[in-house]
Every structure is written in C-alpha cells, then in structure tokens.
C-alpha positions as CSV (number, residue, x, y, z in Angstrom):
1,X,0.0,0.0,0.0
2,X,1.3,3.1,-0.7
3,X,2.8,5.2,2.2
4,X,2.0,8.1,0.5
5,X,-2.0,7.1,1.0
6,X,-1.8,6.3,4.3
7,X,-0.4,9.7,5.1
8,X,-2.6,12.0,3.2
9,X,-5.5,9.3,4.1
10,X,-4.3,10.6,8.2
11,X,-4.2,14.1,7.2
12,X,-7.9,14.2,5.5
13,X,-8.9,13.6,9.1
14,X,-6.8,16.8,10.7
15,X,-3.3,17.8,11.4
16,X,-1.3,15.6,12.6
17,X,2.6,15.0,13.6
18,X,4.1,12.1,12.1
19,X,4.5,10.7,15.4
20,X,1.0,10.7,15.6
21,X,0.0,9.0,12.6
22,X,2.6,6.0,13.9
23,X,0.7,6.0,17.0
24,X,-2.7,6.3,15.4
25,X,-1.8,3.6,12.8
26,X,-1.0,1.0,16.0
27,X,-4.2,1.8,17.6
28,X,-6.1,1.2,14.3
29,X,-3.8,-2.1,14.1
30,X,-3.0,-1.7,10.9
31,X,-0.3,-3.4,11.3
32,X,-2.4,-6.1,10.7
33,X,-3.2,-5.6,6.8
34,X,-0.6,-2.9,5.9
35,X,2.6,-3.4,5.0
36,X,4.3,-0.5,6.0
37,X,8.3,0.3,7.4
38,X,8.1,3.0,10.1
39,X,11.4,4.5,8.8
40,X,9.6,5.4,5.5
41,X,7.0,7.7,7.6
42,X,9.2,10.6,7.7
43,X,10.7,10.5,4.4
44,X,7.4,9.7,2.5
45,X,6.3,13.4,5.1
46,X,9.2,14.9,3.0
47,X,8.5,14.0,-0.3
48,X,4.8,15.2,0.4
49,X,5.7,17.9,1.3
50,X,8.1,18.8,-1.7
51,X,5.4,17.8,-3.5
52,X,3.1,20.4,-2.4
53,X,0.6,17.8,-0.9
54,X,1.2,19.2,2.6
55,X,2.3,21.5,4.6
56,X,3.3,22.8,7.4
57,X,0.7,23.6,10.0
58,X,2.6,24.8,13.2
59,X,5.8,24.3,14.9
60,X,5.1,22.7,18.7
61,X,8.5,23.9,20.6
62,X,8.8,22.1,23.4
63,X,11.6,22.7,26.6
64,X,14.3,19.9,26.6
65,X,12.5,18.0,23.5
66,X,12.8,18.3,19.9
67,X,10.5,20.5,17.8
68,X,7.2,19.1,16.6
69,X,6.0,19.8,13.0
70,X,2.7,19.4,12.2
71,X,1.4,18.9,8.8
72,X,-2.1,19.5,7.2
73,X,-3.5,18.4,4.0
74,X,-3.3,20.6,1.1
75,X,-6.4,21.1,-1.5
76,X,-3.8,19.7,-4.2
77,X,-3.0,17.1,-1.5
78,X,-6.9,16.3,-1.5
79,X,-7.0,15.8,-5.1
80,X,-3.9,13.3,-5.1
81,X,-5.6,11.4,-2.1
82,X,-9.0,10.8,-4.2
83,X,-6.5,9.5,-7.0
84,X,-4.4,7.4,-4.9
85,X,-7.8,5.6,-3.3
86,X,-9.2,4.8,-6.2
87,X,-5.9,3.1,-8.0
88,X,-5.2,1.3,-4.4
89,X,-9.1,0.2,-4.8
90,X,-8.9,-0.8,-8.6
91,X,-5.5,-2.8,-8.4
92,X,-5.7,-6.4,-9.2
93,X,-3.0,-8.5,-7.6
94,X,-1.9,-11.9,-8.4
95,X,-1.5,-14.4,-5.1
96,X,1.5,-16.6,-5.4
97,X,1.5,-18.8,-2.6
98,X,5.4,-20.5,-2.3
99,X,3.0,-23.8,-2.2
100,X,1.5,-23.8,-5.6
101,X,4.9,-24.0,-6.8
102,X,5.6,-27.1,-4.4
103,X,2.3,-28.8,-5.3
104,X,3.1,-28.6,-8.8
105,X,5.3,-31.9,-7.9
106,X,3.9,-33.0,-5.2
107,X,3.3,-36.2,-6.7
108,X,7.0,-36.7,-6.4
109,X,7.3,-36.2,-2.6
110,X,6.8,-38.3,0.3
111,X,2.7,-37.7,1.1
112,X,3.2,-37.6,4.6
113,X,5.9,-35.1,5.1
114,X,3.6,-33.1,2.7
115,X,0.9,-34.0,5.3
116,X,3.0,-32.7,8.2
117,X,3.7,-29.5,6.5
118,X,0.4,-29.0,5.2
119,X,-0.6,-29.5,9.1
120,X,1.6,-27.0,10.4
121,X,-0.2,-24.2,7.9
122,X,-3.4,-25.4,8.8
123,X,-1.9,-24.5,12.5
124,X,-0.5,-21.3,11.5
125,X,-4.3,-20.3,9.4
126,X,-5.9,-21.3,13.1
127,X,-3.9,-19.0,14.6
128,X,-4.3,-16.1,11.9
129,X,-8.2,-16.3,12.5
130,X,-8.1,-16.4,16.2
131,X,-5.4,-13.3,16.2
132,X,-8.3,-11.3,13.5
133,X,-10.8,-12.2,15.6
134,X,-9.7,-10.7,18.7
135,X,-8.3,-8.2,16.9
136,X,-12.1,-7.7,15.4
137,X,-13.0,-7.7,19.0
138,X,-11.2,-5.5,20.2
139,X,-11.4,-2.5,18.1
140,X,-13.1,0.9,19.4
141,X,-17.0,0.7,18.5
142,X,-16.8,3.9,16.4
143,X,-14.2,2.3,14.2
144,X,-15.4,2.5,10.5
145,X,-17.5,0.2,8.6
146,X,-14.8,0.0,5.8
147,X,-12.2,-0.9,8.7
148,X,-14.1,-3.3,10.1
149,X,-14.9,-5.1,6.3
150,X,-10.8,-5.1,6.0
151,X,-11.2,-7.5,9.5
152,X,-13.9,-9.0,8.7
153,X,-12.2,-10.0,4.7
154,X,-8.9,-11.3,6.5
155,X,-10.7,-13.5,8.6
156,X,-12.9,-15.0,5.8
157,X,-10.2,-15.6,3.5
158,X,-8.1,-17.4,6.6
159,X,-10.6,-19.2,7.2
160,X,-11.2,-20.5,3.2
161,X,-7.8,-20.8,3.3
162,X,-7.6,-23.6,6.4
163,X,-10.4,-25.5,4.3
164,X,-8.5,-25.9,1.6
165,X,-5.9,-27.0,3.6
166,X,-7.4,-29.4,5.8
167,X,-9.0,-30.9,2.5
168,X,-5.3,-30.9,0.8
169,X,-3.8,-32.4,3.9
170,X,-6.6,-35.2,3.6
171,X,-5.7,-35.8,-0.2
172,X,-1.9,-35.9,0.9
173,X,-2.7,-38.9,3.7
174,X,-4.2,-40.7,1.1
175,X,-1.3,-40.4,-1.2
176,X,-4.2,-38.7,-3.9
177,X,-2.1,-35.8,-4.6
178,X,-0.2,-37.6,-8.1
C-alpha cells in the first residue's frame, strides 16, 4: 500500500505529527493488513511535502524536546488522495503462494511429510483467524465500517484458506495428490 495514502489518508482527518500518525496507525492495528516500514514515515512526510501535498501547520517547541512539526492536507493534496484511493481500490493482484509451486510436484514427494507440512499451515491459518478475531474484537466501537470489512475480509479468507488446507492435507494422507 502506498505510504503516500496512508499519510494524506491521516491528514484528511486533521493535522497531525508524524508521530501521531505512527501512533494512530497502531491503535487502528494496521499493522495487521498494511505493509508498512516505520522509517519510511518521515521521508514519505518529506517528499509530500516537496510535492506540495502538505504542509506545514505549526511548529510545537517544546523545553528539553525536539520541535514538533505538524502537517495539514493541502487542496492539491486532496485531489492526489482521491487518486491514490481509487488506484489502491482498482488494483488487481496476483497471489502466489510458495505452495503452488511445491504442489506442482507434489506427486513426487513423500505424502506424509507433505501431510506434516500441510498440518503446520493449517496451524499457522488457526492462529491467523483467532489473532483477526480478537483483533475484530477488540477495536473501538466507532471504528469504520470499511475498517471493520478489512477484519472481517482477513478472517474469511483465513478461514477459506484452512479449508483448503485441511482438505489438501486429507488428499496428501491418502497419497491422492499424483
């Protein structure tokens, strides 16, 4: 996802410090279905604001801290954020699970180590939908409808995918998978 959304996507909702939006983005755990390097926060704040996107509200001076800068949205800002939503909502990406490429010659392994591995994802999908779940749970009632379909998505496609693994680990037992 592009760190560039995420930022002006903060900003549309008021000015902010960067540390903010780090602390607002943990809150909102979206950690959870962002892929996003903290380090890239402040330069991606740069390059926005080079850009023109955003700018500087106020300077927060502070006795024996650093400065604070605070950044609002800018109208051009605005207009990139509507443009970077709606490519982030039209893209189309291709899954490639490291598995497909192991099942392609499956039929040469031994069925029960493929069995045993296929066990430990099944495992490892458990524990993905009971982690969603709480973390579901635990979100603050006002949290957005959209947010909570995000949740909601993760935990429906973790639990399609342990189906299809218990039902490949079944095939695997029975030596089927040639």
């Amino acid at each position: 996802m592009s760190v560039k959304l995420i930022i002006l996507g903060l900003l549309m909702n008021g000015e902010k410090h960067p540390y903010e939006m780090q602390h607002i983005m943990k809150m909102r755990k979206m950690d959870k279905f962002v892929s996003f390097y903290k380090g890239s926060l402040y330069y991606a704040v740069e390059q926005l604001k080079d850009e023109g996107l955003i700018e500087v509200s106020q300077v927060i001076k502070e006795e024996k801290r650093p400065d604070k800068t605070v950044y609002k949205i800018t109208e051009a800002g605005k207009n990139e954020f509507q443009d970077l939503l709606m490519q982030q909502m039209s893209k189309e990406e291709q899954h490639y699970d490291p598995l497909y490429t192991a099942l392609v010659f499956a039929r040469y392994g031994d069925s029960q180590k493929i069995a045993e591995v296929i066990k430990q994802k099944i495992k490892y999908a458990e524990k993905k939908i009971e982690v969603m779940e709480k973390a579901l749970a635990e979100i603050s009632p006002t949290t957005s409808r959209a947010v909570q379909y995000i949740y909601r998505g993760l935990i429906e496609t973790a639990r399609a995918e342990k189906k299809w693994l218990q039902e490949l680990c079944a095939d695997a037992l029975e030596n089927r998978l040639g």
